[in-house]
C-alpha positions as CSV (number, residue, x, y, z in Angstrom):
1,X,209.6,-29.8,-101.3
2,X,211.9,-30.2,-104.5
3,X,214.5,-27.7,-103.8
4,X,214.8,-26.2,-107.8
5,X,210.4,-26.1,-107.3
6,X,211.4,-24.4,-104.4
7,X,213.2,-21.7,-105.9
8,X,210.9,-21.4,-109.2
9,X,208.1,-20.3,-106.6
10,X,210.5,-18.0,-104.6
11,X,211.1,-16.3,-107.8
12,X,207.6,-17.0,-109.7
13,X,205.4,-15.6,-106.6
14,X,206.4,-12.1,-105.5
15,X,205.4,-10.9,-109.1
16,X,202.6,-12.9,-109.0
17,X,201.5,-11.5,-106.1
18,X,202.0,-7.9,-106.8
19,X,200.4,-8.0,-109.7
20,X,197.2,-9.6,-108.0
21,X,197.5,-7.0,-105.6
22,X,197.6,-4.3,-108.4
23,X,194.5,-6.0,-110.1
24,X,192.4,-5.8,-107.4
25,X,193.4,-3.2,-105.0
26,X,192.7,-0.5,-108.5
27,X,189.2,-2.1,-109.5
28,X,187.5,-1.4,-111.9
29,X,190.7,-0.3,-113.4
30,X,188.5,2.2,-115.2
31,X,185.4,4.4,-114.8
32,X,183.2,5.2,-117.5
33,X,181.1,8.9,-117.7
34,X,178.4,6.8,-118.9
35,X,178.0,4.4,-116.0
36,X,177.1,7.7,-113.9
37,X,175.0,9.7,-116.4
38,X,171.6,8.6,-114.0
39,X,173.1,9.3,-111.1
40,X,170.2,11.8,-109.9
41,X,168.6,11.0,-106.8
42,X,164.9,12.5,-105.6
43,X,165.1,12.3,-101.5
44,X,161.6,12.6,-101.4
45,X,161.6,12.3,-97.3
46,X,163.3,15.7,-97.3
47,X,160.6,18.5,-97.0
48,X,160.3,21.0,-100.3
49,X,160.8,24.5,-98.7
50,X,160.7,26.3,-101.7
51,X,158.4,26.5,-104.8
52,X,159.8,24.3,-107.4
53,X,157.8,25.7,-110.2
54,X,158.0,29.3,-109.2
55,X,161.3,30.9,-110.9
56,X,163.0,32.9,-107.5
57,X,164.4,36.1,-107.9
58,X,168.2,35.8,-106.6
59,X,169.6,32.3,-107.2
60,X,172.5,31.8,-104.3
61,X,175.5,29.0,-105.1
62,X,178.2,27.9,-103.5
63,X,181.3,26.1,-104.2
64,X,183.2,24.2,-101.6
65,X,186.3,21.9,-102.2
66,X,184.9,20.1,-98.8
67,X,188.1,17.7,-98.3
68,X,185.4,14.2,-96.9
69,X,185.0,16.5,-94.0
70,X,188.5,15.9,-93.0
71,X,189.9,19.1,-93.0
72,X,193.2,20.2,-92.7
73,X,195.2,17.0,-93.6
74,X,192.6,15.5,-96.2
75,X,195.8,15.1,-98.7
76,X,197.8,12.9,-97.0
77,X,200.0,15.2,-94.3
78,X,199.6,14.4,-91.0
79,X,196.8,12.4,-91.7
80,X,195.4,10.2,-88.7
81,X,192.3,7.6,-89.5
82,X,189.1,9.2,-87.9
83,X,186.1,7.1,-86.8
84,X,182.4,8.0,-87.5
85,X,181.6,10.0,-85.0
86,X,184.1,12.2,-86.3
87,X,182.9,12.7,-89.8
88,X,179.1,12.9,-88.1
89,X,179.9,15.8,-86.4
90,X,181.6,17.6,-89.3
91,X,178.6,16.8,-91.3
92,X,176.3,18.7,-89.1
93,X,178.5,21.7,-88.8
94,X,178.8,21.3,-93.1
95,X,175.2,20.7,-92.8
96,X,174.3,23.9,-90.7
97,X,176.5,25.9,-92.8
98,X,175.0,25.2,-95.8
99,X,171.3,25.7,-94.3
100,X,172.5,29.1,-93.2
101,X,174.2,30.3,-96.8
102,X,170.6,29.5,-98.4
103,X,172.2,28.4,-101.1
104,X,169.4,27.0,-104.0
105,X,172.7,24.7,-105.5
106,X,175.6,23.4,-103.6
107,X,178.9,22.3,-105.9
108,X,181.0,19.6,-103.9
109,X,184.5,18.6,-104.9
110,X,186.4,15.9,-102.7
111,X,183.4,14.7,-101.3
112,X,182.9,10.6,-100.3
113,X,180.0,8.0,-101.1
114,X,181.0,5.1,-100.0
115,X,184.8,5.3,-98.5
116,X,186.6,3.2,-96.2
117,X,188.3,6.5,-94.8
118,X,185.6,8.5,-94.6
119,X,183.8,5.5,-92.6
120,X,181.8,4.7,-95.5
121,X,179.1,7.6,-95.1
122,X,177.3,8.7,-98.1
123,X,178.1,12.4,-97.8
124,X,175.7,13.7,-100.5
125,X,172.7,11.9,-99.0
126,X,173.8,12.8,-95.1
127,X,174.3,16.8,-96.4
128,X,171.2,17.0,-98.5
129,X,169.1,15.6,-95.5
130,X,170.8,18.0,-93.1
131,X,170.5,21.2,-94.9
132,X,167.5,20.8,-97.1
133,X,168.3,19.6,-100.6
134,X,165.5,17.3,-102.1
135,X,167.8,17.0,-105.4
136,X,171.8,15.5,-105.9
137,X,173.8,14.4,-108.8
138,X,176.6,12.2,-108.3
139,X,180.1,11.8,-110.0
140,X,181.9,9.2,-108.8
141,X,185.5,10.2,-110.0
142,X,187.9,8.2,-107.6
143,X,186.8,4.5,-107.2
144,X,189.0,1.7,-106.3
145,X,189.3,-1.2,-104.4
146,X,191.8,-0.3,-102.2
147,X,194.1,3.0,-102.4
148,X,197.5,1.5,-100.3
149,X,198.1,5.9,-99.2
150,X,199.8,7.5,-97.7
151,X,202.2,5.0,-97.1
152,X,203.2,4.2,-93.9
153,X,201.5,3.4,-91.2
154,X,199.6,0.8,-93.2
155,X,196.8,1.0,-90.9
156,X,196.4,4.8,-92.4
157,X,195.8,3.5,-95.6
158,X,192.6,5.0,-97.4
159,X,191.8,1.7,-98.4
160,X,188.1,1.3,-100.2
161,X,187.4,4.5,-101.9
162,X,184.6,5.8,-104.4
163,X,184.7,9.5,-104.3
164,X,184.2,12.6,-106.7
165,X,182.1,15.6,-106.8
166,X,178.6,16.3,-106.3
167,X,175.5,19.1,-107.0
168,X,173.2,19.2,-104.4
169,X,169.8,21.7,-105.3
170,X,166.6,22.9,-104.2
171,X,165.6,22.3,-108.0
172,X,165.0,19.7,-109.8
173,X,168.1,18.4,-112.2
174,X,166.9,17.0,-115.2
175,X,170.4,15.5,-116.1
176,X,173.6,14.3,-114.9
177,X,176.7,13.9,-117.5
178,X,180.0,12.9,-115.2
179,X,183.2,13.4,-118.1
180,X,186.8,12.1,-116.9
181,X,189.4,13.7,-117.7
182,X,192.2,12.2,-119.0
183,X,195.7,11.4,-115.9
184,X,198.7,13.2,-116.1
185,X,201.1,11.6,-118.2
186,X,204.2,12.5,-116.8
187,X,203.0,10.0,-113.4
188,X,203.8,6.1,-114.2
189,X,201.1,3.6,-115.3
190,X,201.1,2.0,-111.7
191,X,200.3,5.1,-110.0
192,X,198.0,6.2,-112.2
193,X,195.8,3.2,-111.8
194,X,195.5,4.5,-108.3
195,X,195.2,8.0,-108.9
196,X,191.5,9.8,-109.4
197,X,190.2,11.4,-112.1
198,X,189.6,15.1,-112.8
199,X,186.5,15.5,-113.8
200,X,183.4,17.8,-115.7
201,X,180.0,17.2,-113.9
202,X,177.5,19.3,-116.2
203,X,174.0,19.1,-114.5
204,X,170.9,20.7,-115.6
205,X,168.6,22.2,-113.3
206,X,165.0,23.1,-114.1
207,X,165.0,26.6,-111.7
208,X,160.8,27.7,-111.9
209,X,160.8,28.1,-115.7
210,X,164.5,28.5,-116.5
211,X,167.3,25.4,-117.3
212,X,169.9,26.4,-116.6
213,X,173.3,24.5,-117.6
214,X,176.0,24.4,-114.5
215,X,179.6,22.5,-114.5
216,X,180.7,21.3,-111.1
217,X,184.6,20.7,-111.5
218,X,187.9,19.4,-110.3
219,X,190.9,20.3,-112.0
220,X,194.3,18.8,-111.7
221,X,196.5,19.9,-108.8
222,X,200.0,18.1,-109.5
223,X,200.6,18.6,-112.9
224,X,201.0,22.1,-114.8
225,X,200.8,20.3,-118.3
226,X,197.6,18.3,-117.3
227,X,195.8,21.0,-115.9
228,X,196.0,23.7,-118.5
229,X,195.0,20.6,-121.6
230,X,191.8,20.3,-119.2
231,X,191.4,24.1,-118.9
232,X,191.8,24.6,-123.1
233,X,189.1,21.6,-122.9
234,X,187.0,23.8,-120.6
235,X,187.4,26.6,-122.4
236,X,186.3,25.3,-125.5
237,X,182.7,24.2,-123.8
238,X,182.4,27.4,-122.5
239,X,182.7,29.0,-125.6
240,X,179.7,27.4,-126.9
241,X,176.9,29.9,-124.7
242,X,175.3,26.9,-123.8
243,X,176.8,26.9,-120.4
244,X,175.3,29.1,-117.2
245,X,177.4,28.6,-114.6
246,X,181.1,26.8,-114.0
247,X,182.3,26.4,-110.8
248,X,184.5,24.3,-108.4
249,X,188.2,23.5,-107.5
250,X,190.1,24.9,-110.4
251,X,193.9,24.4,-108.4
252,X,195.2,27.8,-110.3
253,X,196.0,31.1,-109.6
254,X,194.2,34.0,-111.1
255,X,197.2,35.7,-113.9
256,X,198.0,38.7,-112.1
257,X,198.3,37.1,-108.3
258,X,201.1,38.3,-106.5
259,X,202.2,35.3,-105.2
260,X,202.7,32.4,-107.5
261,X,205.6,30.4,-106.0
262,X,207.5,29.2,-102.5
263,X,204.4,28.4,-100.5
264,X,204.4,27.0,-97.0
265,X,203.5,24.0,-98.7
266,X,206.1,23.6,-101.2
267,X,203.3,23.9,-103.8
268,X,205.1,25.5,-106.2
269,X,203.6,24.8,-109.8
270,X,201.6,28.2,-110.8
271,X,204.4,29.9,-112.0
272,X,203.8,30.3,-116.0
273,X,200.6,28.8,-115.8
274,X,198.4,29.1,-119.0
275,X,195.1,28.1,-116.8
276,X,193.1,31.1,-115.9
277,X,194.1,32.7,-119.3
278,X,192.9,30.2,-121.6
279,X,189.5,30.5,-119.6
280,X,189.6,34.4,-119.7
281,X,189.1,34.1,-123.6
282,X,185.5,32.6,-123.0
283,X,182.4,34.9,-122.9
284,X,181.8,33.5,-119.4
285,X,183.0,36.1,-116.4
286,X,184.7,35.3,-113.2
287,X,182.7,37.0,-110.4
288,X,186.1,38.3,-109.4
289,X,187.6,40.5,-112.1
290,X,191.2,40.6,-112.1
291,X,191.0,44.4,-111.1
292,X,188.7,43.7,-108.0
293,X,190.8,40.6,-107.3
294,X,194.1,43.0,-107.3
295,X,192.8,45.5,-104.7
296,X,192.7,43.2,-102.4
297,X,194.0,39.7,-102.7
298,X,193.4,38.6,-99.4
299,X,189.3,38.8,-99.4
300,X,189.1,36.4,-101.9
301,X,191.8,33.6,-100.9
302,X,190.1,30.2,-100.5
303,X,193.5,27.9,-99.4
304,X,194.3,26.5,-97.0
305,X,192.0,27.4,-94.0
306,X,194.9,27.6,-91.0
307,X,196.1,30.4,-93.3
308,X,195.0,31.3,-96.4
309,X,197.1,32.6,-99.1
310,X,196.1,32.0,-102.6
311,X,192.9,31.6,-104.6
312,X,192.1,28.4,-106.0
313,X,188.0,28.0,-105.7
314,X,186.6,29.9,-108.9
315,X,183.1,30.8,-109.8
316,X,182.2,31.7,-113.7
317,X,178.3,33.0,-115.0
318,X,176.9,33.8,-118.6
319,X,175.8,37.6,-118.0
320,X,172.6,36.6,-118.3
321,X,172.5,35.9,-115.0
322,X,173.0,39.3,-113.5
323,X,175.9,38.9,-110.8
324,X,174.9,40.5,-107.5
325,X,177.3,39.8,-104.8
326,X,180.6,37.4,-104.1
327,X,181.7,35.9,-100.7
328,X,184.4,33.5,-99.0
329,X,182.3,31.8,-95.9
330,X,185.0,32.4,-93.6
331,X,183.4,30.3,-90.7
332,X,184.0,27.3,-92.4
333,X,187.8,27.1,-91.1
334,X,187.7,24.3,-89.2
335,X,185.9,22.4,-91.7
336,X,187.8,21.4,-94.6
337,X,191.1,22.9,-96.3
338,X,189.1,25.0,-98.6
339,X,186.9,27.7,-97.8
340,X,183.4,27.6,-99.6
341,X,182.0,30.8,-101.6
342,X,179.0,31.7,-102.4
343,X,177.8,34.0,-105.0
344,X,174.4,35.6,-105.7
345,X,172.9,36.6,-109.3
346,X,169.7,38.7,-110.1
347,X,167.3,36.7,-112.5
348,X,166.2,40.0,-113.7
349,X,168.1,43.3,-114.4
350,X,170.4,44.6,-111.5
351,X,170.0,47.4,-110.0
352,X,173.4,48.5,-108.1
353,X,177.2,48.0,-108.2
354,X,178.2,45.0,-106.6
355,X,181.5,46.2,-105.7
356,X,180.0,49.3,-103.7
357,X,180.7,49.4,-100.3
């Protein structure tokens, strides 16, 4: 070979390549909400154990940040590859879990469709057969040819992912509408073509003779700035009184926590955080007030499961709803590095304090 064609490749390739490798490792480059608004599947296979017309009288949800079903880890520390009889068995214990709350709608965050690291196990479709949901809406929010984290070893590497959030219900959902939010721009173009979207997954669900209007969410983590624009978004939707229920991974701290900062994790960012403030102007109510949450903090904390010490799993309702009773599912700590909660609301007038002991 011609040595000056020699060194024209030796200086032309390496970009070449990389950007190759950038092109198709973060394919599609882009997600759109609309590609996802039908996402609704009917499992008609799974038995009906309820009534679908008949309106019930407490409607049970629950919220679970459900990390693939990798638990502690799921970010990136520590993290090992696990194989599929791994992720099988956490199913079943998610599964069994979710059977037992009796939850009529589940809201997922972090939970995999089709993922290299998650063995490429639909998770929706393997929970809603194992616990009894004949209805799920998808929202793809993470989807990429190949994600090259966390770094070293490469064999680690999450590789394929599609990814998001999910709402998995006894009822029927009528409609799906997946909204991505907009990346942090403080993070550089590269890594944000690698990086997932937050997201708004606003369902409806036909329960007996009510619609009612839920958000399933997952707010920014990483990036103070980000999160609260997405929060003032939020809050601006809720405002409207068309919504029912919000819940989901909100990554804040309710205002008056007394712990904001100098975590065992080094997460550090909800000092002077706007978040839960600009949602407390809304006429939607957190079914754990400030005051309640003050007495004590502890009962409430949602992060991390090995040893919990902060709230960052939220549930909101229109008072039409009638809020009965608010719980952390504590026996989920092996399970992911959120706990789920599950709250219950009276479709007619309630009849006692929830707060009573």
């Amino acid at each position: 070979m011609d040595m000056k064609l020699f060194l024209i490749l030796l200086v032309v390739c390496p970009p070449v390549l990389l950007v190759g490798f950038l092109l198709w490792a973060s394919f599609p480059w882009t997600i759109s909400q609309k590609s996802f608004e039908g996402e609704i599947h009917t499992f008609n296979h799974i038995p009906a154990h309820i009534d679908e017309e008949v309106t019930p009288p407490v409607l049970k949800v629950v919220t679970w940040n459900m990390g693939y079903a990798y638990g502690l880890g799921s970010e990136g520390r520590g993290y090992e590859q696990k194989d599929s009889a791994f992720f099988n068995s956490r199913l079943k214990q998610m599964g069994e879990l979710l059977q037992k709350s009796e939850a009529d709608i589940v809201f997922l965050q972090e939970i995999d469709f089709d993922s290299k690291r998650s063995t490429y196990i639909d998770q929706a479709r393997v929970l809603a057969e194992l616990a009894g949901y004949r209805h799920v809406a998808y929202a793809p929010s993470w989807v990429a040819g190949y994600i090259p984290f966390p770094y070293m070893p490469i064999r680690n590497h999450f590789g394929q992912m599609n990814s998001g959030g999910a709402v998995l219900s006894k009822y029927p959902i009528l409609k799906n509408t997946v909204d991505l939010l907009q990346k942090p721009e403080s993070q550089a173009w590269w890594y944000n073509l690698f990086y997932l979207h937050r997201y708004f997954q606003t369902v409806e669900v036909k329960v007996g003779e009510k619609i009612l209007t839920a958000v399933n969410l997952h707010l920014e983590a990483f990036d103070r700035t980000n999160r609260e624009k997405q929060a003032e978004l939020l809050s601006s939707r809720m405002q409207t009184g068309k919504i029912d229920l919000v819940a989901g991974d909100f990554n804040m701290v309710p205002t008056e926590a007394s712990k904001k900062n100098k975590f065992p994790d080094g997460d550090d960012n909800y000092e002077n955080d706007m978040s839960y403030d600009l949602l407390k102007r809304t006429s939607l109510k957190d079914v754990i007030p400030e005051d309640i949450y003050n007495k004590n903090e502890s009962l409430y904390w949602t992060y991390p499961t090995d040893k919990a010490n902060r709230k960052l799993d939220y549930i909101f309702y229109n008072e039409q709803l009638r809020f009965i009773k608010v719980e952390v599912l504590w026996e989920a700590s092996t399970l992911s590095d959120h706990f789920p909660m599950r709250a219950s609301f009276q479709l007619g007038p309630v009849q006692f304090n929830p707060y009573s002991q």
